[in-house]
C-alpha positions in Angstrom: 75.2 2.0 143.5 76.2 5.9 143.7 74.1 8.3 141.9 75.7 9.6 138.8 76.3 13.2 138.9 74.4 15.4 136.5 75.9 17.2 134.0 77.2 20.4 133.6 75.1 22.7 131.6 77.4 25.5 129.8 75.6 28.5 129.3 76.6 28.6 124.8 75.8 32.1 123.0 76.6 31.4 119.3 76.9 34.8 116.9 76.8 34.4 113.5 75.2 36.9 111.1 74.3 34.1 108.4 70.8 33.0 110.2 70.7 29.8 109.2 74.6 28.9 110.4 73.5 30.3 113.6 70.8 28.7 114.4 72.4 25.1 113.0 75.2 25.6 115.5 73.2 26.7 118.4 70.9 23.5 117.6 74.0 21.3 117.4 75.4 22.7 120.7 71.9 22.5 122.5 71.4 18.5 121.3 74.8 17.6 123.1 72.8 19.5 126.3 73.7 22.9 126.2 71.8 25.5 127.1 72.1 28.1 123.9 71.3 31.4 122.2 71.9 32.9 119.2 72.6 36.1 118.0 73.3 37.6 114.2 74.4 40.9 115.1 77.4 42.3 117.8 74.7 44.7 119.4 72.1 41.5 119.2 74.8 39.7 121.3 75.4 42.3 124.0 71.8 42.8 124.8 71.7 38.9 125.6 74.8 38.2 127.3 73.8 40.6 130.2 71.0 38.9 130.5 72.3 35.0 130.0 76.1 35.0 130.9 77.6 32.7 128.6 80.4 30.5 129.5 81.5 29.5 126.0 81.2 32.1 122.8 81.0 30.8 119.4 81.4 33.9 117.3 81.9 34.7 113.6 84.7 37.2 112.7 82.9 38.7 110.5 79.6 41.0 111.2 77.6 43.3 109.9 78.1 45.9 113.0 81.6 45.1 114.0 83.9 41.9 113.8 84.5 39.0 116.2 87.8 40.1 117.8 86.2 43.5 119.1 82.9 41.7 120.1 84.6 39.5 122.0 86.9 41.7 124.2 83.3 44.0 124.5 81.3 40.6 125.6 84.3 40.1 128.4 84.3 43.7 129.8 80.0 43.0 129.9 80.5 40.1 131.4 83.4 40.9 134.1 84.8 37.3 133.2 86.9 35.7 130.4 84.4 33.0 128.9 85.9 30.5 126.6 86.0 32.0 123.2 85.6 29.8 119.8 85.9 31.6 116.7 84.4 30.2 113.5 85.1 31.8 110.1 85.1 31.4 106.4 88.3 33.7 106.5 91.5 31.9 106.4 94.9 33.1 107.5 93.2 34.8 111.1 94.7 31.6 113.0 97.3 33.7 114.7 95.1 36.8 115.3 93.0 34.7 117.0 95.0 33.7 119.1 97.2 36.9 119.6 93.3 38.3 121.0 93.1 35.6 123.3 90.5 33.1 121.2 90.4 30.1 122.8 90.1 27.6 119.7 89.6 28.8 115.8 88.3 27.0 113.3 87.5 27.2 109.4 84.0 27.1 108.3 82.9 24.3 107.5 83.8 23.1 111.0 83.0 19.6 111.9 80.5 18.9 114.7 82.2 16.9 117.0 85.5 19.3 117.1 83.5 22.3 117.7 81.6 20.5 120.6 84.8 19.4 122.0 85.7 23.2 122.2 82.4 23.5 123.9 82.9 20.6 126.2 86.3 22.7 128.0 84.2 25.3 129.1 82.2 22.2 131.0 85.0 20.6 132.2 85.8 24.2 133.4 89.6 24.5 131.4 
């Protein structure tokens, strides 16, 4: 019988600047295998991408030092690759924005698990 191949492990950085929503997500992402960090501020997040290259970001729109959007197209000039970008908000009505600045997926707050792991799950599948 032929070995099964082992997963992919997607590099996950998930910024959030309510603690607890953070590190909830980045456990929820890490029990389906991920390999995850979290980060509550934009500058927070900067430091650790160099360092851990994320393929997928779950990001906030809102932060105390900047907002998602701008993070996002700072994380990708960092990284020198477009990762897979999720945003999750409590602001409604930034659907289109979100997409206008090249967001992958967008969901509303409070998102359910197994949707935002199946925006995680594209970055594995490599789409």
């Amino acid at each position: 019988m032929p070995m099964k191949a082992d997963p992919v492990l997607t590099a996950v950085l998930v910024v959030d600047d309510d603690r607890d929503a953070a590190d909830t997500t980045a456990h929820l992402i890490a029990s389906a295998g991920h390999d995850v960090r979290a980060a509550y501020t934009c500058t927070d997040a900067l430091i650790l991408a160099g360092a851990f290259r994320p393929d997928v970001l779950v990001l906030d729109l809102r932060l105390p030092d900047g907002d998602g959007y701008g993070l996002a197209a700072r994380l990708e000039r960092v990284l020198g690759y477009h990762p897979v970008v999720i945003a999750v908000t409590g602001s409604d009505g930034l659907e289109a924005r979100s997409r206008v600045a090249g967001f992958d997926h967008h969901f509303l707050k409070p998102v359910a698990p197994d949707v935002l792991l199946a925006g995680v799950a594209q970055a594995a599948r490599g789409n």
